[in-house]
LUMKEDREN-202099 format. One line per 2 residues: their letters; for each residue x, y, z of N, C-alpha, C. Coordinates in steps of 0.05 Angstrom, whole numbers, plus 5000, padded with zeros to 4 digits. Example, Ala and Ser with C-alpha at 12.3 -4.5 7.8 and 13.67 -1.06 7.14 Angstrom:
BEGIN
AS> 5264/4886/5156/5246/4910/5156/5264/4934/5156; 5257/4955/5142/5273/4979/5143/5258/5001/5157
***
This chain:
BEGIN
XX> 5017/4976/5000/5000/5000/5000/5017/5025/5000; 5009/5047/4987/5017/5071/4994/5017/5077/5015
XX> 5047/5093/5029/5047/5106/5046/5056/5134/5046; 5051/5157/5060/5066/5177/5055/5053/5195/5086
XX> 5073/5217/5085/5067/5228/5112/5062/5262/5109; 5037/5267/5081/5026/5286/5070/4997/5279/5062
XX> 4987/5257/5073/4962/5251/5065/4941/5265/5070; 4913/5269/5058/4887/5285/5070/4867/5277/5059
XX> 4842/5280/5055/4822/5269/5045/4808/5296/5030; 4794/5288/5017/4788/5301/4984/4768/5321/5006
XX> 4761/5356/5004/4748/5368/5006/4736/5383/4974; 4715/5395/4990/4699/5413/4970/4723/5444/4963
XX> 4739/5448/4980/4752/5474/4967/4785/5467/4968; 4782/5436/4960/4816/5432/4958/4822/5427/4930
XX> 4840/5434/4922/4854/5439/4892/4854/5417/4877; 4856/5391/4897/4858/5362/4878/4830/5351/4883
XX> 4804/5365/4880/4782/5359/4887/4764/5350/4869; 4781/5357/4844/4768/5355/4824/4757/5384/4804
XX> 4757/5400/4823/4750/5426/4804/4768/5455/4809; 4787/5475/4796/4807/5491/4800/4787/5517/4794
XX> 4799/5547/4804/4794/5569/4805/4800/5583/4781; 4788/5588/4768/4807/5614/4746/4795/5638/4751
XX> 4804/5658/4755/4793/5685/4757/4783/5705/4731; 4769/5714/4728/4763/5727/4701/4746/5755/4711
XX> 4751/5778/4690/4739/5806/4696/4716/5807/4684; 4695/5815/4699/4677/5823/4685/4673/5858/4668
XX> 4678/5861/4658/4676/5883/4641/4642/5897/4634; 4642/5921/4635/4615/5936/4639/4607/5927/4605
XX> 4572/5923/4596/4569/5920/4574/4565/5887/4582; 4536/5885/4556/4530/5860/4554/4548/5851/4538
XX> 4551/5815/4548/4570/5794/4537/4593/5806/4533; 4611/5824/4552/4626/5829/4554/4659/5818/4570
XX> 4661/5788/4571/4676/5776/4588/4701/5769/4566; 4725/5776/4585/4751/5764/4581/4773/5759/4603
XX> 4789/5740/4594/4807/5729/4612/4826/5750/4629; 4827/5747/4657/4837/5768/4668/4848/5753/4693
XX> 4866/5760/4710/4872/5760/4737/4856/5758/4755; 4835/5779/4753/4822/5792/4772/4787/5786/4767
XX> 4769/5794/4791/4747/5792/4788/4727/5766/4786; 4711/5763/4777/4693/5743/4790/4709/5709/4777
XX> 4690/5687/4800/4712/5669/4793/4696/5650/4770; 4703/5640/4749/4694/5615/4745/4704/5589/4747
XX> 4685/5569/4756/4692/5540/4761/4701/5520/4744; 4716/5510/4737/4720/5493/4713/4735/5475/4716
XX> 4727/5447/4701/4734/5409/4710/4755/5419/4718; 4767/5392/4731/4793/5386/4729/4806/5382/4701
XX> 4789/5372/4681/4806/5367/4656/4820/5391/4643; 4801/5414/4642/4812/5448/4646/4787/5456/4612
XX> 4766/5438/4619/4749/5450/4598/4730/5459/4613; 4733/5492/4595/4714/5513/4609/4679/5501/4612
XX> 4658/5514/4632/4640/5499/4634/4628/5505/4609; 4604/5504/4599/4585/5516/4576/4577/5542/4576
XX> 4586/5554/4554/4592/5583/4554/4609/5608/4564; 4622/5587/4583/4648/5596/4583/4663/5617/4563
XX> 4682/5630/4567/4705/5641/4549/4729/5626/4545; 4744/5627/4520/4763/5612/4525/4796/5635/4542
XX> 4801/5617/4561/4811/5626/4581/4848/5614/4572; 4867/5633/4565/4900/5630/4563/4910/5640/4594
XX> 4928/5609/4602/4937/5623/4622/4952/5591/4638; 4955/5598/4660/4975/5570/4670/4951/5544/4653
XX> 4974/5525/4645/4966/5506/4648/4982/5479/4640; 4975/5448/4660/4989/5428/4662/4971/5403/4646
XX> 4993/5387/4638/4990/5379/4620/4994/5345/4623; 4978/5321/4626/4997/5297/4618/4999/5278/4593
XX> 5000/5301/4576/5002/5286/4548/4973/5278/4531; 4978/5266/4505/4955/5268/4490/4942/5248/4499
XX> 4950/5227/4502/4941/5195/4520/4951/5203/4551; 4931/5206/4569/4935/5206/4601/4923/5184/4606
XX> 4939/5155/4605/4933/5131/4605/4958/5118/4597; 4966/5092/4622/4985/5073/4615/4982/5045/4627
XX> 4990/5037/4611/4985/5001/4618/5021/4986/4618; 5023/4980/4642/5051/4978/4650/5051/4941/4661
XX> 5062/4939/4667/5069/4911/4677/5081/4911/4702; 5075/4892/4720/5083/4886/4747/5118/4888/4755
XX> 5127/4902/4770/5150/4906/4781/5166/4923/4753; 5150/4935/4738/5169/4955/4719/5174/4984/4735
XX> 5188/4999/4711/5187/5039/4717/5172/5045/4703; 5160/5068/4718/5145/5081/4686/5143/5107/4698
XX> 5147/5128/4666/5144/5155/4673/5118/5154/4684; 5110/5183/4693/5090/5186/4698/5088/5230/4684
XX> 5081/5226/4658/5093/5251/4653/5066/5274/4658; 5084/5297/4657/5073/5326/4661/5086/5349/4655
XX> 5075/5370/4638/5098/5387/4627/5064/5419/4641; 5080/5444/4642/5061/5466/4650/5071/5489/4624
XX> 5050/5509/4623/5057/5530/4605/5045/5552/4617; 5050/5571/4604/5036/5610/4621/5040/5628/4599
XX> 5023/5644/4588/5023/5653/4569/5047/5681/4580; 5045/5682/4605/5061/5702/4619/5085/5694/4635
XX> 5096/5677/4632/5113/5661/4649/5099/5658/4679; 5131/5638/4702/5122/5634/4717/5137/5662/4738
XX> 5135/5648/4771/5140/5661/4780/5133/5649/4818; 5157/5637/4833/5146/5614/4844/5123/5602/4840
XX> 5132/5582/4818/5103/5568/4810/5109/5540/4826; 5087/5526/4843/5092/5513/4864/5069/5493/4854
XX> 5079/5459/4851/5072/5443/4841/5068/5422/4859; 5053/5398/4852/5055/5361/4873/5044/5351/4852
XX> 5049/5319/4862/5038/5302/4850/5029/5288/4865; 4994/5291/4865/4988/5268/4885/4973/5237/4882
XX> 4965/5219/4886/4966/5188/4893/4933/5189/4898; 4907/5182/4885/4879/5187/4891/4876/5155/4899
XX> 4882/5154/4931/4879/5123/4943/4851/5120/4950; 4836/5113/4936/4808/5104/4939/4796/5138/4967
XX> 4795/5157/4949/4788/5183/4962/4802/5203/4971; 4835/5187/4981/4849/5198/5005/4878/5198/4982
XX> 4878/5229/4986/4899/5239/4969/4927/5239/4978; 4948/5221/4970/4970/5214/4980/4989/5236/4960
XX> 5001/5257/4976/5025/5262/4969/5049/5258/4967; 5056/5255/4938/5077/5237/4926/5110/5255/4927
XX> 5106/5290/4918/5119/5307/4918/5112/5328/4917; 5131/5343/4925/5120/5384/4919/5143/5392/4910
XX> 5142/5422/4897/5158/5439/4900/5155/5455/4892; 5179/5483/4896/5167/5518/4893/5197/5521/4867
XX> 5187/5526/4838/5203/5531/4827/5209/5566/4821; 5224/5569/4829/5233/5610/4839/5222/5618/4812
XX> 5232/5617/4796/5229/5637/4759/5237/5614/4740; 5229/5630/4722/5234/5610/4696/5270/5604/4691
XX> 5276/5574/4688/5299/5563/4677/5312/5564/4708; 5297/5555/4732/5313/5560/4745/5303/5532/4762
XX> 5330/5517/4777/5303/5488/4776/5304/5486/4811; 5286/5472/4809/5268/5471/4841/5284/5452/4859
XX> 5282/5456/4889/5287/5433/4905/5262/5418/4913; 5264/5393/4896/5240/5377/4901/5238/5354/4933
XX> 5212/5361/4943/5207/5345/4967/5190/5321/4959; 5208/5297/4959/5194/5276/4957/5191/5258/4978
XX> 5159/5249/4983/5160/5237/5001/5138/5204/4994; 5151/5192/4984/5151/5173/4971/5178/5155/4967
XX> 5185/5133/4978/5212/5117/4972/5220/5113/4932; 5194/5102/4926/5195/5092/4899/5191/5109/4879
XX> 5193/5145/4884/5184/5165/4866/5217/5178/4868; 5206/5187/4838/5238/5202/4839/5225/5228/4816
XX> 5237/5249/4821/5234/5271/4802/5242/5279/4785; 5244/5273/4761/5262/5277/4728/5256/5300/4714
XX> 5238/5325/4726/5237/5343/4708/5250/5362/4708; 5253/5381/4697/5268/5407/4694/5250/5432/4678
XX> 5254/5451/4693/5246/5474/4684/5254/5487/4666; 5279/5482/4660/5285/5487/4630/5268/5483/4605
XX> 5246/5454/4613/5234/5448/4589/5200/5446/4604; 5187/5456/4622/5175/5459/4633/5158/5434/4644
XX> 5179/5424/4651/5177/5387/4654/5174/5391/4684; 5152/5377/4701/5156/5361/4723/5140/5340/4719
XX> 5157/5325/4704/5139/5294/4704/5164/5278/4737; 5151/5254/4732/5168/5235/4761/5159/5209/4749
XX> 5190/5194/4763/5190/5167/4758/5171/5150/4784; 5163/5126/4774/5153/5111/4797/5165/5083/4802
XX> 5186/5075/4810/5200/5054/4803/5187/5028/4815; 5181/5005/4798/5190/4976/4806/5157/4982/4821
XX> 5138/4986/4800/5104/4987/4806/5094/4965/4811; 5072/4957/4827/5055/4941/4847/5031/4947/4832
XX> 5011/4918/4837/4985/4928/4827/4975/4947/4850; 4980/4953/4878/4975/4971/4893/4971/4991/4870
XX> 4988/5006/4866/5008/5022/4850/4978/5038/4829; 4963/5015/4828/4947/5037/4801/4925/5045/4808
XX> 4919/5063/4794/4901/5088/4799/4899/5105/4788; 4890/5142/4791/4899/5158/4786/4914/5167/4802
XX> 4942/5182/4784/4954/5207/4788/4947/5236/4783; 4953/5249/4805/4947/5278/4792/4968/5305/4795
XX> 4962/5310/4771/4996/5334/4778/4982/5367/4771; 4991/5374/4793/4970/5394/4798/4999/5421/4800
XX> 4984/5445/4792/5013/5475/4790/4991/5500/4799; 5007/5515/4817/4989/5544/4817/5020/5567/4813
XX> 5006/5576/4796/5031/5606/4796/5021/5632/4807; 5037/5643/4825/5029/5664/4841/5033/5690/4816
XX> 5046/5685/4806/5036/5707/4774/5014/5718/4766; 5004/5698/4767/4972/5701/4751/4946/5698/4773
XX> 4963/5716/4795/4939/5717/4817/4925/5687/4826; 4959/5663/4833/4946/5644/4844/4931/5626/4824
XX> 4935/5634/4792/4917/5613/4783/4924/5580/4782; 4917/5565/4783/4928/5543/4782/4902/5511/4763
XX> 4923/5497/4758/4904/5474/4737/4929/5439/4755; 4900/5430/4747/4905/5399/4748/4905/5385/4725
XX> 4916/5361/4730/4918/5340/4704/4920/5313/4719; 4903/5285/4707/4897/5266/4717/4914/5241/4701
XX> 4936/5225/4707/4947/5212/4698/4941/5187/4705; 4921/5163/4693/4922/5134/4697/4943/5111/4692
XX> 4942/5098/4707/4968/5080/4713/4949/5059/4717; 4951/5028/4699/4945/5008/4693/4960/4988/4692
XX> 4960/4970/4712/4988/4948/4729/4968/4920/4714; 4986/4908/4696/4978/4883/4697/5001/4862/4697
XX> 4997/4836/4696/5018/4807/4698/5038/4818/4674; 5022/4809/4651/5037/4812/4628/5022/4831/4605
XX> 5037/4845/4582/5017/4860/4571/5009/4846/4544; 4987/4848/4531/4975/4826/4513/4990/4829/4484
XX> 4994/4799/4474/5012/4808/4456/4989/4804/4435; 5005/4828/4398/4987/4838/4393/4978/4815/4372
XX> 4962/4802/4350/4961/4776/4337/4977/4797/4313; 4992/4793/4305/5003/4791/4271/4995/4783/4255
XX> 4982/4760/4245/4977/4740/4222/4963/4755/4204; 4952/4772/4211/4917/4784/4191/4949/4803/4181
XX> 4970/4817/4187/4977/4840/4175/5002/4830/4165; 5007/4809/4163/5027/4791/4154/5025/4785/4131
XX> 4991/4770/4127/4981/4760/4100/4978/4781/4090; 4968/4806/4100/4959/4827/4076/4988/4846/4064
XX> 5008/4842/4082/5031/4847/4072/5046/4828/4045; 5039/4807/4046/5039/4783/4029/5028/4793/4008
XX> 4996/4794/4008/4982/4800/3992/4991/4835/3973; 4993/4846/3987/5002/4876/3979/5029/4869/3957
XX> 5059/4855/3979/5083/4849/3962/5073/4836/3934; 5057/4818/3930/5052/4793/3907/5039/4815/3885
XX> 5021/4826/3894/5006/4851/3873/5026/4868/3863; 5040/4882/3874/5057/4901/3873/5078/4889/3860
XX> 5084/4861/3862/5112/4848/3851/5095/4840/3814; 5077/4839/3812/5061/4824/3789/5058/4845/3766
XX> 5046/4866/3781/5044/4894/3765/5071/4907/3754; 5097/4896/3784/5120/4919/3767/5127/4897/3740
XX> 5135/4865/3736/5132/4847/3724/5113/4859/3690; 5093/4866/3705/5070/4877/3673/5088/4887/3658
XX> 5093/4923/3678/5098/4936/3662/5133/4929/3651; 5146/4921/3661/5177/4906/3651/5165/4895/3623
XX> 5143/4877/3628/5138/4865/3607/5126/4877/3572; 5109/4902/3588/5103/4919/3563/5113/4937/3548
XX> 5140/4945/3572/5154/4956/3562/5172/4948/3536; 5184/4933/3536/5195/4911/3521/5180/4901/3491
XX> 5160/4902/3498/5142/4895/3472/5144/4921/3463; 5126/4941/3473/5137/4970/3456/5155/4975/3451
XX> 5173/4971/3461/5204/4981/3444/5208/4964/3422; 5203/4931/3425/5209/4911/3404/5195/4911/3385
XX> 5167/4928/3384/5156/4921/3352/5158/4939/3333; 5162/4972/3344/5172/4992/3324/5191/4985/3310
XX> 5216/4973/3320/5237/4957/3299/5231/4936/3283; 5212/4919/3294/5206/4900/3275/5194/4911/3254
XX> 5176/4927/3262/5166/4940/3236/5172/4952/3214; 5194/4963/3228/5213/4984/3216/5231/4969/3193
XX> 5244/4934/3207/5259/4920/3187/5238/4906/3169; 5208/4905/3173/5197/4894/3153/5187/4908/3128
XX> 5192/4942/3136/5184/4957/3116/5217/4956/3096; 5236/4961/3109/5251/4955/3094/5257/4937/3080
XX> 5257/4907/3091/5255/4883/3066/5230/4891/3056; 5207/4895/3058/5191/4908/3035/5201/4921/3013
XX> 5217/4942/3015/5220/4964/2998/5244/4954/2980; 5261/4936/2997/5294/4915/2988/5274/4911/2963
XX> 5257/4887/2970/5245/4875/2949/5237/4880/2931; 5215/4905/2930/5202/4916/2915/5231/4927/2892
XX> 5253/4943/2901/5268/4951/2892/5278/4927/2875; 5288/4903/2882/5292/4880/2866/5279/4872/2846
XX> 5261/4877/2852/5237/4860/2833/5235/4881/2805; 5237/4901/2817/5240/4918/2794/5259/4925/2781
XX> 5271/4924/2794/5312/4916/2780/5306/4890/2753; 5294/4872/2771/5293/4851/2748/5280/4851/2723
XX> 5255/4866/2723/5242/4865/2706/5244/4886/2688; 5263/4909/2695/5274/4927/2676/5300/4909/2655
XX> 5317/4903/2668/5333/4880/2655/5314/4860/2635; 5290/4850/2648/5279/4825/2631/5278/4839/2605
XX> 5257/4864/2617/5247/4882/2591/5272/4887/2571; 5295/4892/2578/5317/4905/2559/5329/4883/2549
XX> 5328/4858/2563/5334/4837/2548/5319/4832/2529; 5298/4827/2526/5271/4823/2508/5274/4838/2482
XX> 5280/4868/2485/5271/4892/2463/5305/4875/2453; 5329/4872/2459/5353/4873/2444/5346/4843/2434
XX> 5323/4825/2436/5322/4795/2423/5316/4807/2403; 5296/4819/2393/5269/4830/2377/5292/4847/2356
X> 5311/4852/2369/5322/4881/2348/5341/4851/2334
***
């Protein structure tokens, strides 16, 4: 089982609760709303999609990739990645990753990164977690070494930047522990690779083959018009001779 000595249980106004704060201004004038620091709040998922009718809102946000989903195998490593962005940079932007143990949110790590390109002292309080990111590339992903089916669940990697008046976003990373992982069948893409090579090998074969004929019968033709014309030329050779033989019998 997980252990750690940062644990708490999921409230209605805690940050890994499922739903984050963004602040936005309301501006005088109907349907007048844009993204701002300041002023009234709106609520929005954890996934970081605004509710319905919302504005679209630029500003911190964390990330675990296009697939936030992994299927790992018993006693492996596996990343567990997370990268953040700010349309304004950061500015102690102060991050964790926490462990959703059936309710009870186990903290895995924290830390307060000062300014941009400048990298953090990470507190980890987890034996089997280790921290591989860097702010250089706006990485805090973490390793989880030598995983347990304990081990799966969600992860969540959560950032607030005091820049942007405290705003802060979560991201939910699944981790999927099984024996072995299924291997995939080949045979169907094997034969159609078969099938594809044999087509492709038959057609280039055609054209080899038609090529060759077109080139080979313009010549033939070519030497049959000429023994044509040989001949014709002969034949008339001869019969000019017959003729001049004939007229010098007669004389």
């Amino acid at each position: 089982m997980w252990t750690s000595d940062a644990s708490y249980k999921k409230t209605d106004t805690d940050v890994t609760s499922g739903h984050f704060m963004v602040l936005i201004e309301e501006r005088a004038g109907p349907a007048a709303w844009r993204p701002r620091s300041l002023g009234l709040c709106l609520q929005l998922s954890l996934s970081g999609a605004p509710s319905p009718g919302a504005g679209r809102v630029d500003g911190l946000e964390v990330s675990t990739g296009k697939v936030s989903l992994l299927q790992a195998t018993n006693g492996s490593t596996v990343l567990l990645p997370c990268t953040y962005s700010s349309c304004i940079g950061i500015h102690k932007l102060y991050f964790n990753w926490h462990y959703n143990d059936n309710g009870t949110m186990l903290k895995l790590c924290e830390a307060v990164i000062p300014k941009e390109n400048v990298e953090p002292v990470v507190g980890v309080y987890h034996e089997r977690v280790e921290f591989v990111g860097s702010s250089r590339r706006n990485n805090i992903s973490i390793l989880l070494w030598n995983i347990t089916f304990e081990d799966r669940g969600d992860y969540v990697c959560f950032a607030r930047n005091p820049k942007e008046k405290n705003r802060n976003h979560s991201a939910v990373y699944t981790l999927i522990v099984v024996e072995q992982l299924t291997e995939v069948d080949t045979t169907l893409t094997t034969v159609m690779v078969a099938v594809v090579g044999t087509l492709l090998g038959s057609l280039l074969l055609f054209m080899v083959a038609k090529a060759l004929v077109v080139n080979f019968m313009p010549k033939k033709e070519d030497k049959n018009k000429d023994c044509l014309v040989s001949s014709t030329v002969v034949d008339h050779t001869e019969d000019t001779r017959s003729g001049a033989k004939g007229s010098k019998g007669k004389a």
